[in-house]
VEXPATI-884147 format. One record per atom (N, C-alpha, C): residue in one letter; z, x, y. Coordinates in pm, whole numbers, padded with zeros to 5 digits, always signed. Example, Ala and Ser with C-alpha at 12.3 -4.5 7.8 and 13.67 -1.06 7.14 Angstrom:
% VEXPATI-884147
A+00780+01319-00569;A+00780+01230-00450;A+00780+01320-00330;S+00708+01285-00225;S+00714+01367-00106;S+00787+01290+00003;
***
This chain:
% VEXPATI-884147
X-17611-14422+03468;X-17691-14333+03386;X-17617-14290+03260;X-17467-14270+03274;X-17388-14226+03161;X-17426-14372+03042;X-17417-14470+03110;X-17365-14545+03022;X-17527-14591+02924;X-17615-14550+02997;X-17781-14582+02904;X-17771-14440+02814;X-17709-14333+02883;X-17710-14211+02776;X-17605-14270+02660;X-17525-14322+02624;X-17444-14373+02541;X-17521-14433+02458;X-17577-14557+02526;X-17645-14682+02472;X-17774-14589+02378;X-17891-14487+02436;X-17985-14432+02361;X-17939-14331+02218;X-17785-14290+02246;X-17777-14193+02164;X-17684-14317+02014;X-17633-14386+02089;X-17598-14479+01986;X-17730-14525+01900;X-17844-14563+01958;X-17984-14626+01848;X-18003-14463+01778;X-17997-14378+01848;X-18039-14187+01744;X-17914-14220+01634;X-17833-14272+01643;X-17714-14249+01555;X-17740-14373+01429;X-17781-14482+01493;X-17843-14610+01400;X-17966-14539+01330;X-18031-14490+01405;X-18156-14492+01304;X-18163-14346+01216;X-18062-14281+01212;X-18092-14195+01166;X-17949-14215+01021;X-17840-14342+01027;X-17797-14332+00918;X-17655-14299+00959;X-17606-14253+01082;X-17478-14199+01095;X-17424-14270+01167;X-17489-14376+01199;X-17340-14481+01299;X-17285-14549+01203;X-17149-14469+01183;X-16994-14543+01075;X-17000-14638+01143;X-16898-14708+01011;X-16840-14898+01092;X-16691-14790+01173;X-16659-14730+01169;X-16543-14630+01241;X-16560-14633+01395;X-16727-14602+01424;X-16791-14554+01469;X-16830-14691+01580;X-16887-14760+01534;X-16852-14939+01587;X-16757-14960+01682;X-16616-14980+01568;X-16489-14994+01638;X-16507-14912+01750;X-16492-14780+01770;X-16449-14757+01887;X-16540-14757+01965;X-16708-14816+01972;X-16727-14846+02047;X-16725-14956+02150;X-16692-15064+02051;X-16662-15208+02056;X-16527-15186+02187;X-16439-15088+02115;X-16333-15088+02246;X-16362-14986+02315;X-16479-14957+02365;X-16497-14879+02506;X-16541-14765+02497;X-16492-14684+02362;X-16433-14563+02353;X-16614-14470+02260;X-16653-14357+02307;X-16774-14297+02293;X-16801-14276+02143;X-16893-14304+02061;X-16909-14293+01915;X-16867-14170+01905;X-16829-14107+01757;X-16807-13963+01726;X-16881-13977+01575;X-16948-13864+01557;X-16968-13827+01388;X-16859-13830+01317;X-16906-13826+01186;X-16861-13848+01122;X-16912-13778+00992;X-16814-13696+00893;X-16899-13700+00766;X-16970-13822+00664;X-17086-13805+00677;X-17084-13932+00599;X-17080-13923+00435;X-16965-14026+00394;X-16956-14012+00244;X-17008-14131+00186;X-16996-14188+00045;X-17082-14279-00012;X-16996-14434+00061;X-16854-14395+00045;X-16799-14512+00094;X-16814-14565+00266;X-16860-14441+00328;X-16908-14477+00508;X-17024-14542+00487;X-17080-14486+00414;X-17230-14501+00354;X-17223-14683+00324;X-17176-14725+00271;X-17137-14849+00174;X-17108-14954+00320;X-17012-14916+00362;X-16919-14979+00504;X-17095-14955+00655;X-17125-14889+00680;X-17247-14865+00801;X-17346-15000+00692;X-17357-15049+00586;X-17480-15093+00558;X-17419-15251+00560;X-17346-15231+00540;X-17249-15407+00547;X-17253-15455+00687;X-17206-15346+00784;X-17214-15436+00903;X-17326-15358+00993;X-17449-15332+00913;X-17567-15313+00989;X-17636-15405+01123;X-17638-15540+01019;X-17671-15690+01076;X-17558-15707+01166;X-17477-15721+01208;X-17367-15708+01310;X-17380-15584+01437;X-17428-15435+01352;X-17467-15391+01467;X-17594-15412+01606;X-17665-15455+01498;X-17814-15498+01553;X-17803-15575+01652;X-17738-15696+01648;X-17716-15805+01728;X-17619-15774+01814;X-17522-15663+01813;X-17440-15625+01912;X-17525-15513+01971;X-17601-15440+01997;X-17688-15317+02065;X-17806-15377+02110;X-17876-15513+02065;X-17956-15603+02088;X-17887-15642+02200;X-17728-15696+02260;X-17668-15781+02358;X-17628-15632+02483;X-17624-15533+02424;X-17595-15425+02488;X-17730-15372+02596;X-17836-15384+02461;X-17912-15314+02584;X-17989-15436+02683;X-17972-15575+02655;X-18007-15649+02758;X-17925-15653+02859;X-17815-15612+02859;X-17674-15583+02931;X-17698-15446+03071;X-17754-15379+02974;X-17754-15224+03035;X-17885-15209+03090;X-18028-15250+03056;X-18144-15278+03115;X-18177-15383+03175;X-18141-15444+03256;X-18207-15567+03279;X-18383-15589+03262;X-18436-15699+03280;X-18571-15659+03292;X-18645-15582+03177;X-18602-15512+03111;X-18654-15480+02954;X-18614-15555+02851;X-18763-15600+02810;X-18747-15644+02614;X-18744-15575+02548;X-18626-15615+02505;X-18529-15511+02379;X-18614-15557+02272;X-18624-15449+02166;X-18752-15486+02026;X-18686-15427+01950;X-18514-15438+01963;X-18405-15397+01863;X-18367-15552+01797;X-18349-15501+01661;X-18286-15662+01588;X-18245-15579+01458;X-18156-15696+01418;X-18120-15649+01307;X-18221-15567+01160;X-18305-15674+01156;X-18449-15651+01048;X-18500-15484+01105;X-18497-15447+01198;X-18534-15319+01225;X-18464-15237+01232;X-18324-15233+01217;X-18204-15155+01250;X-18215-15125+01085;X-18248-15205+01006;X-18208-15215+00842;X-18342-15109+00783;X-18439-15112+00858;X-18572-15034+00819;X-18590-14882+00901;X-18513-14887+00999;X-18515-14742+01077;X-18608-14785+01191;X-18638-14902+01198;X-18687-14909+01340;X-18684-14889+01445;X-18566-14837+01455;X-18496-14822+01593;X-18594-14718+01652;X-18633-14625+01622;X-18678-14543+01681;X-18794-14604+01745;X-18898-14690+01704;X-19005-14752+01774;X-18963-14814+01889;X-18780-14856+01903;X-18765-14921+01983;X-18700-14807+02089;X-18678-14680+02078;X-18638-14579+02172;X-18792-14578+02263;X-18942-14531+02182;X-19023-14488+02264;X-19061-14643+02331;X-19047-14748+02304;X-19090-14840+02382;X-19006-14802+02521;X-18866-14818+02512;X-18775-14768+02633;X-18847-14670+02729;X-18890-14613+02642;X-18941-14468+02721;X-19073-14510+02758;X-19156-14576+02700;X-19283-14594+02772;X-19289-14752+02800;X-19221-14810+02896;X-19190-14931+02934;X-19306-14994+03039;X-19351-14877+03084;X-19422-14966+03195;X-19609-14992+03178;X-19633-15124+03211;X-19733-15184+03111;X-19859-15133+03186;X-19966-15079+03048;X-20050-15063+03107;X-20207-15148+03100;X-20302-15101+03125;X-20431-15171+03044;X-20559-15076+03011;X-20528-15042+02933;X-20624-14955+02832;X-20772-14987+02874;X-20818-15111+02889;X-20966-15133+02920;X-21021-15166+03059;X-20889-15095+03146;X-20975-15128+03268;X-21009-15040+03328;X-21019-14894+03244;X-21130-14798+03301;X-21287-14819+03246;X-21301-14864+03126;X-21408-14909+03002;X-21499-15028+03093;X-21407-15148+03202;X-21473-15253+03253;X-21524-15183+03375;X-21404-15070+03471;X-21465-15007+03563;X-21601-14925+03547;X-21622-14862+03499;X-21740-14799+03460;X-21863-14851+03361;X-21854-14950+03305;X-21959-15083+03326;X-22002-15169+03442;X-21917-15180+03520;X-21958-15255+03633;X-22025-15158+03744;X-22005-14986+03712;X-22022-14907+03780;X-22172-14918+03745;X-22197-14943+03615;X-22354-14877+03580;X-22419-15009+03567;X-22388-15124+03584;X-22487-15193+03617;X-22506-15227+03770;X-22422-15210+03827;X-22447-15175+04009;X-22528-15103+04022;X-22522-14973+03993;X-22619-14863+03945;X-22778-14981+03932;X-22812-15008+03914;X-22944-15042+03892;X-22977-15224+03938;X-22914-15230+03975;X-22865-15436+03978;X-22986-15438+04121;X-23106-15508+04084;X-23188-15525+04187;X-23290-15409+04212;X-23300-15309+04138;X-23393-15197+04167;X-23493-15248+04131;X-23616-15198+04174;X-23764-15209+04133;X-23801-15049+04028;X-23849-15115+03862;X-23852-14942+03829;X-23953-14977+03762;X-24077-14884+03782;X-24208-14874+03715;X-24224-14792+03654;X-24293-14864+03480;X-24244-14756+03388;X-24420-14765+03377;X-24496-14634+03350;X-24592-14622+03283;X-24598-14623+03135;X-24692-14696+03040;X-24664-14678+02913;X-24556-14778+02864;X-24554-14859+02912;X-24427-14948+02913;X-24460-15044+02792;X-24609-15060+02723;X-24642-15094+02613;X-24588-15058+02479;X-24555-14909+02514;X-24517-14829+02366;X-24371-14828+02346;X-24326-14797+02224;X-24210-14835+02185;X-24132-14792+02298;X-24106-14664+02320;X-23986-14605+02421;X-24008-14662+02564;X-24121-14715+02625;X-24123-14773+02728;X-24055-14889+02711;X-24114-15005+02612;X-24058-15136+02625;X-23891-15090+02583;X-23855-15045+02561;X-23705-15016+02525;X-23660-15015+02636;X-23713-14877+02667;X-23641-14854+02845;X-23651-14959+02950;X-23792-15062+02926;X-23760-15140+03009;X-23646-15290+03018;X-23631-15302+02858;X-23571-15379+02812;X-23406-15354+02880;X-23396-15252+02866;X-23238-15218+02886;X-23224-15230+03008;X-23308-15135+03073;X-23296-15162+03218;X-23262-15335+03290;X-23367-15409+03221;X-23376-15532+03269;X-23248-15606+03225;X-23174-15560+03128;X-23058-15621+03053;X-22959-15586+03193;X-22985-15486+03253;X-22863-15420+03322;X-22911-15429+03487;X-22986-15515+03522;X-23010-15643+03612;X-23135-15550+03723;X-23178-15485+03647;X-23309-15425+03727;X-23424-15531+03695;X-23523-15498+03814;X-23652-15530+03838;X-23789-15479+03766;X-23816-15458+03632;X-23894-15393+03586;X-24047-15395+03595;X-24167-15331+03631;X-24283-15322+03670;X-24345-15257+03554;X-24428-15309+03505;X-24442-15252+03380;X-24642-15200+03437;X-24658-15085+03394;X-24781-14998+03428;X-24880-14993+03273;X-24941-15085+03287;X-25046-15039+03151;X-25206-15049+03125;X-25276-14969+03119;X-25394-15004+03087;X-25454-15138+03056;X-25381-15216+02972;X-25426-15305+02888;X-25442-15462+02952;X-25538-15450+02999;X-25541-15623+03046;X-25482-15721+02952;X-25533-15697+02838;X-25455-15846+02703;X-25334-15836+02697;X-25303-15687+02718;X-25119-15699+02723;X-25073-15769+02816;X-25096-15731+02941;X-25084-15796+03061;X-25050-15914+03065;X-25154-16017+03002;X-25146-16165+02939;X-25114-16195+02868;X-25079-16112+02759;X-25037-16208+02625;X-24873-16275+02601;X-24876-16343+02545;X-24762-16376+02569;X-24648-16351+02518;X-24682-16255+02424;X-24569-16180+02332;X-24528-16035+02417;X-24584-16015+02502;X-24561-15886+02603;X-24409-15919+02641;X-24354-15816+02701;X-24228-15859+02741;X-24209-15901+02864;X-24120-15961+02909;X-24065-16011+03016;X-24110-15938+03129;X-24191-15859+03184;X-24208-15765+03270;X-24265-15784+03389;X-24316-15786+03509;X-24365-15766+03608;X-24491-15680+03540;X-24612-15720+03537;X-24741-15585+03426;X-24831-15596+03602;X-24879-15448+03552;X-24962-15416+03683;X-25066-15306+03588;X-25211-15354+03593;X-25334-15284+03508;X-25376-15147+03603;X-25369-15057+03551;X-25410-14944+03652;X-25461-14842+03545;X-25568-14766+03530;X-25670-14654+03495;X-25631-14530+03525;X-25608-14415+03429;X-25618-14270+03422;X-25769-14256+03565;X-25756-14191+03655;X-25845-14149+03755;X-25868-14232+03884;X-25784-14347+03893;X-25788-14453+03984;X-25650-14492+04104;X-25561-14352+04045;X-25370-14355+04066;X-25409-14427+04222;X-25486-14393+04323;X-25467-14440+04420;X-25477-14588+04490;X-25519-14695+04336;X-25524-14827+04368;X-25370-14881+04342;X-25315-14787+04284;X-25174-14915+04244;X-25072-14852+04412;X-25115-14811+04492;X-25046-14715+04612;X-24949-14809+04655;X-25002-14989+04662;X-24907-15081+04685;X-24808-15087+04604;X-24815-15132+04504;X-24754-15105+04412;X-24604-14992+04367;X-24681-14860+04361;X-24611-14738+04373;X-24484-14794+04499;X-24504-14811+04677;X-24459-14797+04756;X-24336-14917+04718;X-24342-15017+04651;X-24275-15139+04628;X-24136-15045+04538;X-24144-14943+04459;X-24095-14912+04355;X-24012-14798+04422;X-23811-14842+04343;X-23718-14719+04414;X-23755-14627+04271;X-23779-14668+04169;X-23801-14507+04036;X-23925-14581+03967;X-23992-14455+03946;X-24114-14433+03896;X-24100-14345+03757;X-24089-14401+03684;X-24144-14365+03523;X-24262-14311+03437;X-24246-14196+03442;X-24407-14163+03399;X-24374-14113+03255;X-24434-14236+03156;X-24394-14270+03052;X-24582-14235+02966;X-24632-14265+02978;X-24760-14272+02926;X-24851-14186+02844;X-24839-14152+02742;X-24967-14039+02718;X-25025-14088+02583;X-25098-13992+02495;X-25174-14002+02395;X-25112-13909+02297;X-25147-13908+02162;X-25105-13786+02050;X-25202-13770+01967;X-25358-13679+01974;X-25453-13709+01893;X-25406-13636+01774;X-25266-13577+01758;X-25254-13546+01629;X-25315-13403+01599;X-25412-13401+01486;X-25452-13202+01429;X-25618-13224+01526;X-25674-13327+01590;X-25824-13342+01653;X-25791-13216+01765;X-25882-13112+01755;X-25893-13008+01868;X-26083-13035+01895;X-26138-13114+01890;X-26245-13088+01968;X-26234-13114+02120;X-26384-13061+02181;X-26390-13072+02324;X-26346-13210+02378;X-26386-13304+02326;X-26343-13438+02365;X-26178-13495+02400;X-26161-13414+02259;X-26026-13511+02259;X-25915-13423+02316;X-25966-13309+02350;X-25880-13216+02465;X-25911-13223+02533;X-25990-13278+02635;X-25991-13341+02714;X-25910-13471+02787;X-25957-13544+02691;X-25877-13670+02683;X-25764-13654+02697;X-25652-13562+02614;X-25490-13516+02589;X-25511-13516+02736;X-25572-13371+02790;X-25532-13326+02908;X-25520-13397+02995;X-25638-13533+03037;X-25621-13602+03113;X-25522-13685+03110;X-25479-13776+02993;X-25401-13865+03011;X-25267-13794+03008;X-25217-13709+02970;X-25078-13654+02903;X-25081-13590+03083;X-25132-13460+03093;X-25103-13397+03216;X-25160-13410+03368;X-25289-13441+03376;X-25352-13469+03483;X-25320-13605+03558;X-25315-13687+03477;X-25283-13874+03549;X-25147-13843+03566;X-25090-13786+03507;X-24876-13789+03598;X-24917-13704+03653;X-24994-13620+03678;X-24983-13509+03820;X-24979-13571+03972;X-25143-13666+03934;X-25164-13709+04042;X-25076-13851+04056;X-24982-13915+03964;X-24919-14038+04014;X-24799-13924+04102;X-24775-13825+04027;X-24637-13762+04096;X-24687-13720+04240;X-24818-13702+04291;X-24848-13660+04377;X-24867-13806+04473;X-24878-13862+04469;X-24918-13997+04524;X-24772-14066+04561;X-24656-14057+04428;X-24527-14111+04442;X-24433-14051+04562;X-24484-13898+04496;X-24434-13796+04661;X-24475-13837+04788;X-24590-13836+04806;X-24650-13911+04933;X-24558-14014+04973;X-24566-14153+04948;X-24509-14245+04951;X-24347-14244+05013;X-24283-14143+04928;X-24143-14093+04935;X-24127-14071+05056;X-24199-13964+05106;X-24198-13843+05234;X-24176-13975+05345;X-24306-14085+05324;X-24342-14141+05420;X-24252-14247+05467;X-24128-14271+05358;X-24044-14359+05365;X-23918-14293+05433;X-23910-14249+05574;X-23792-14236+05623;X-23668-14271+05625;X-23556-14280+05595;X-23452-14341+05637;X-23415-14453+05522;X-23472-14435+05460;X-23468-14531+05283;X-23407-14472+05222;X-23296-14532+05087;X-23272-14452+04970;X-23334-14371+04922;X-23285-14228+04871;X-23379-14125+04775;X-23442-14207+04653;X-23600-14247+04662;X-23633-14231+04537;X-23621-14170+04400;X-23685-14209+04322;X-23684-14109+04213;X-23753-14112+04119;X-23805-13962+04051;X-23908-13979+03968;X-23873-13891+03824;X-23898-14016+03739;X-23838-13988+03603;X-23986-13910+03508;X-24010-13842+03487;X-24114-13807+03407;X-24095-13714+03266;X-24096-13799+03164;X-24125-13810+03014;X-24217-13641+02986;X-24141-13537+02974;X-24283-13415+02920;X-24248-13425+02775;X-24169-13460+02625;X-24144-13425+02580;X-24100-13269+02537;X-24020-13268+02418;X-23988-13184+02354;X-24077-13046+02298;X-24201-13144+02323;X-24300-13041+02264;X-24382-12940+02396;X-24302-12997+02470;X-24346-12878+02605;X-24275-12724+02543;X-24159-12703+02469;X-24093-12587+02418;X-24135-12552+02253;X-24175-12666+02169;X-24145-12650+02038;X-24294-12729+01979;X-24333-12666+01812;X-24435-12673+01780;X-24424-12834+01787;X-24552-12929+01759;X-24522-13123+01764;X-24650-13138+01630;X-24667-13046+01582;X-24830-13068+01495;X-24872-13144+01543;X-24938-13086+01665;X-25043-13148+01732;X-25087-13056+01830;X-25190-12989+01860;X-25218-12875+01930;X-25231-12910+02029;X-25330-13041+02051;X-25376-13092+02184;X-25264-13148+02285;X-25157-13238+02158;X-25079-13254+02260;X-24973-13205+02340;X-24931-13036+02247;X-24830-12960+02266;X-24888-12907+02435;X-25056-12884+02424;X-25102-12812+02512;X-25081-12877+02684;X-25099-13024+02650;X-25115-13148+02720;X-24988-13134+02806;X-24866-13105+02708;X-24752-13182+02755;X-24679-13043+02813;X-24733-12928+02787;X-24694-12797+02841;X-24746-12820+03000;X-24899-12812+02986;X-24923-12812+03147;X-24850-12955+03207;X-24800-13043+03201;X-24712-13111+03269;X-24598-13088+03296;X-24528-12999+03181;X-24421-12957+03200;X-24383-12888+03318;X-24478-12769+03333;X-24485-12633+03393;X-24479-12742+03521;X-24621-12800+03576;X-24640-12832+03681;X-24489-12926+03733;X-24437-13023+03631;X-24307-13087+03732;X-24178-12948+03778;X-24199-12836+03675;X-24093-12754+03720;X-24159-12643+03822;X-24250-12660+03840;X-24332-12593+03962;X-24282-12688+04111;X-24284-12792+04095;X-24278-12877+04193;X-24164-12927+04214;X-24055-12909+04138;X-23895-12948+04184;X-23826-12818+04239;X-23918-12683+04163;X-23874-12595+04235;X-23849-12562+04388;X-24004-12606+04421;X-24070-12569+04528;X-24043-12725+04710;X-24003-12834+04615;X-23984-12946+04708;X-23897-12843+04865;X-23935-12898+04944;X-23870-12844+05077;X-23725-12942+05119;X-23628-12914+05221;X-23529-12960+05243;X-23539-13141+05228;X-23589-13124+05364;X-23617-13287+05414;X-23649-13361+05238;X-23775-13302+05214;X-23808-13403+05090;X-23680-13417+04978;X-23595-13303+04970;X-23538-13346+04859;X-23450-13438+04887;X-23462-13497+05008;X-23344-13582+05045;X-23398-13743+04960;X-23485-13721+05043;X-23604-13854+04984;X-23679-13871+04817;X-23640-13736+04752;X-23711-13806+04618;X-23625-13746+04523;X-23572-13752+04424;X-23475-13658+04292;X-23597-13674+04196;X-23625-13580+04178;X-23702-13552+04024;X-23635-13497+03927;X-23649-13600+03780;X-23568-13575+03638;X-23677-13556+03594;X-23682-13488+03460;X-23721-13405+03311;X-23716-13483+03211;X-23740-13595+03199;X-23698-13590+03031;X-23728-13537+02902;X-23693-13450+02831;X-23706-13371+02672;X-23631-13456+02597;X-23783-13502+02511;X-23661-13593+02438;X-23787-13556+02275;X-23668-13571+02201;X-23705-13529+02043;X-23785-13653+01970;X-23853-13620+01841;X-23873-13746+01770;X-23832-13872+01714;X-23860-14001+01777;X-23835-14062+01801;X-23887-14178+01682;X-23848-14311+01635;X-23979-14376+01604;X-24017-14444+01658;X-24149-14424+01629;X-24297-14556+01725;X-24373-14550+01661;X-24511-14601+01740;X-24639-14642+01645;X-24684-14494+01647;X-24684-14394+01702;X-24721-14264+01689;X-24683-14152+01610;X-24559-14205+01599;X-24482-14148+01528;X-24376-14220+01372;X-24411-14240+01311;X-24311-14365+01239;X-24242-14270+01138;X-24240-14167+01152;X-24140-14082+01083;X-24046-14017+01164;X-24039-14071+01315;X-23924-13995+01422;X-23718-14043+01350;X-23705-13918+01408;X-23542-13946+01292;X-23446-14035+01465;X-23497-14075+01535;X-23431-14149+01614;X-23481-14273+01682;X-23405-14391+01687;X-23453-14537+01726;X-23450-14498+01874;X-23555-14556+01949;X-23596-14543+02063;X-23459-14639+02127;X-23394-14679+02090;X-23312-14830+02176;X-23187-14696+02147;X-23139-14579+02045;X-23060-14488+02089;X-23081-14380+02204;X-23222-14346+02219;X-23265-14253+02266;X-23252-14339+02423;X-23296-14425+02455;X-23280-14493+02597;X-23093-14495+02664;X-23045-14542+02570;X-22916-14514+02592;X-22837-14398+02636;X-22889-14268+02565;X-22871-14171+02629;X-22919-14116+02740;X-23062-14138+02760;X-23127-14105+02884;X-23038-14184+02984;X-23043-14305+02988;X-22973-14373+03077;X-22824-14329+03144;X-22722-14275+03016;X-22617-14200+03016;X-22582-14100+03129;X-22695-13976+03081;X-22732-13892+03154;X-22734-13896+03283;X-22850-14004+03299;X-22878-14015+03431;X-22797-14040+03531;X-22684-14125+03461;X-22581-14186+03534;X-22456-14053+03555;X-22464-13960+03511;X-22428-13826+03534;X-22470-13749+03621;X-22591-13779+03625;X-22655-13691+03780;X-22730-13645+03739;X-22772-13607+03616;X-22855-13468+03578;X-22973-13440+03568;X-23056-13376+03658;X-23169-13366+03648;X-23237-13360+03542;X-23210-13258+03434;X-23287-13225+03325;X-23177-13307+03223;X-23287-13393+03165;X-23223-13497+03029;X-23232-13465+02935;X-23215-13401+02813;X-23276-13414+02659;X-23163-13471+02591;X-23260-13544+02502;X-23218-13598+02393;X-23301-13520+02253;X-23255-13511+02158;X-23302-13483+02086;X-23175-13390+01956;X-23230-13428+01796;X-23117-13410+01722;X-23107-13200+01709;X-23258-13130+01740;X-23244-13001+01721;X-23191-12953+01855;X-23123-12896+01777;X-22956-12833+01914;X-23019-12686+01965;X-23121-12639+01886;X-23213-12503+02007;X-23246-12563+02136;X-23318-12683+02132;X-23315-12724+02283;X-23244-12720+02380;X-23115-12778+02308;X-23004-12773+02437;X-23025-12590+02520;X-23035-12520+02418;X-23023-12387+02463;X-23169-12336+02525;X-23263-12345+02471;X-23379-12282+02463;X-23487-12350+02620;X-23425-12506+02661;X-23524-12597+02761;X-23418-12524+02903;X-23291-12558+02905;X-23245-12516+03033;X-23244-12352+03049;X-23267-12269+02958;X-23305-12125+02979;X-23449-12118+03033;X-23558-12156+02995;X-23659-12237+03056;X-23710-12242+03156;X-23612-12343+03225;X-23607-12415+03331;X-23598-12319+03473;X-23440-12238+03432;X-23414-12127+03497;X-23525-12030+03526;X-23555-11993+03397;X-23701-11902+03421;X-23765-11924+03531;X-23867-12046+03480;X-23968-12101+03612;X-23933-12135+03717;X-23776-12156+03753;X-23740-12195+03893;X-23722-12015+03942;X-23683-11950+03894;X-23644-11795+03951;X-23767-11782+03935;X-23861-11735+03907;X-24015-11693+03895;X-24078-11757+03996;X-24115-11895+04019;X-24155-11953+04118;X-24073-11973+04230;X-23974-11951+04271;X-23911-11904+04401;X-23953-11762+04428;X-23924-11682+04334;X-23948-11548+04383;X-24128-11496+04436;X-24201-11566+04399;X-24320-11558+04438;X-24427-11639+04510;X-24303-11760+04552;X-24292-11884+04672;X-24356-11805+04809;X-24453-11878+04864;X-24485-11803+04993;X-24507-11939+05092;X-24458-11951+05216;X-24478-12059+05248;X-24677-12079+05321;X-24689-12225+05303;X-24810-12246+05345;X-24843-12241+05454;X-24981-12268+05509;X-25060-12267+05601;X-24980-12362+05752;
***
């Protein structure tokens, strides 16, 4: 140990300008370096036989370390290198920087490698995204859409398509039961239209059709004993908290809201074993509904996905930072409110 304390304080003495050729000599014969004042003529004499020291502290420390590459040489002794070559000493043992980066990629496509996930709405921009990624990251995607021509056409995406109707949730039941996450992706935005019709319409498609798929998906869940916990991802937007200029659909996407945090509140033991219900709040986005949203749906999936892989029930994305504050205060609310006035049933 004495003799590597020698060897390290000799490179502090190289690289800092004070190992005399004096200084050499007696180490050459055995004897421990000493300071020295340095004057112009030590000064003159240390730079002459620099290149001589290099190649002798180069033979020293392969001498005194075995098993370490010395990254002392003359060319670096002449530039002050030495010191790069102290912390190598010191941090000698090799590591690999990217094999936490490969661990936790392989983590998150395990995560999903073979799942069945049915996205409603899987037509519109943020659906086909989400399903895209998903499918990139070796899931089974089921894509839920109204549209028979989509279904067929051949520019649709890669998907598994299954045609199913706002008021009919109980024909896709096969379907549903095939599926470990359920996506309730789907709604309408009539924009500033407040007549009877088209609030209607909001209501049905935005809040009433995910009521009853969530009610149907639950079913299913309960009935599946001894299976992985399902799970049900359901899309309320942002505008469940914040104005969307759109009355019908703010109204739409409120009563959905309320009702999934009514119902994650209220799930009983057993069930929560069998189903996890997520939130997603997610901000403006662009799509065909929106083509002024300040975020690409292929960022916004990424994060949801993120999230999820975090555990977290309630997701938002979105660039206004009141949400972060204003949705999980919220949340709290209606879960303390609806516990506290929880009565059990019949």
């Amino acid at each position: 140990m004495g003799e590597q304390l020698e060897a390290i304080r000799d490179l502090r003495l190289i690289g800092e300008c004070q190992f005399t050729a004096g200084d050499l000599e007696r180490r050459m014969d055995g004897a421990p370096a000493q300071l020295e004042e340095m004057t112009a003529a030590s000064v003159n004499r240390t730079q002459a036989v620099q290149m001589a020291t290099g190649k002798y502290l180069q033979g020293l420390l392969q001498v005194r370390f075995p098993g370490e590459p010395s990254a002392v040489g003359s060319e670096q002794c002449q530039q002050g290198g030495i010191r790069q070559s102290r912390r190598h000493l010191r941090t000698a043992e090799p590591r690999m920087p990217q094999a936490d980066a490969m661990a936790q990629t392989l983590r998150s496509e395990t995560r999903w490698s073979g799942r069945r996930i049915g996205i409603t709405g899987a037509r519109g921009r943020l659906g086909q995204a989400l399903g895209l990624e998903l499918q990139s990251r070796g899931a089974h995607v089921v894509g839920l859409t109204h549209s028979r021509e989509c279904a067929s056409s051949a520019s649709a995406a890669d998907f598994e398509w299954v045609v199913w109707r706002c008021g009919e949730e109980d024909a896709i039941d096969d379907c549903l039961a095939a599926l470990d996450i359920l996506v309730i992706n789907h709604g309408v935005n009539p924009q500033g239209a407040q007549d009877p019709e088209t609030l209607n319409r909001a209501i049905e498609v935005n809040a009433l059709s995910a009521w009853r798929l969530m009610q149907r998906f639950e079913a299913l869940a309960a009935a599946a004993e001894g299976e992985s916990p399902r799970e049900l991802w359901v899309n309320t937007s942002e505008a469940e908290i914040q104005p969307a200029v759109s009355p019908a659909y703010e109204l739409s996407k409120r009563l959905i809201g309320q009702l999934v945090s009514l119902r994650g509140a209220n799930l009983g033991p057993e069930l929560r074993q069998q189903l996890v219900i997520r939130k997603l709040v997610l901000g403006p986005f662009r799509s065909e509904l929106n083509p002024i949203g300040v975020m690409a749906a292929e960022f916004v999936v990424r994060q949801v996905l993120m999230q999820v892989g975090l555990g977290l029930r309630l997701v938002i994305v979105t660039p206004n930072p009141l949400t972060y504050v204003l949705m999980p205060l919220t949340e709290l609310g209606r879960r303390l409110y609806s516990r506290a006035l929880s009565r059990p049933g019949p």
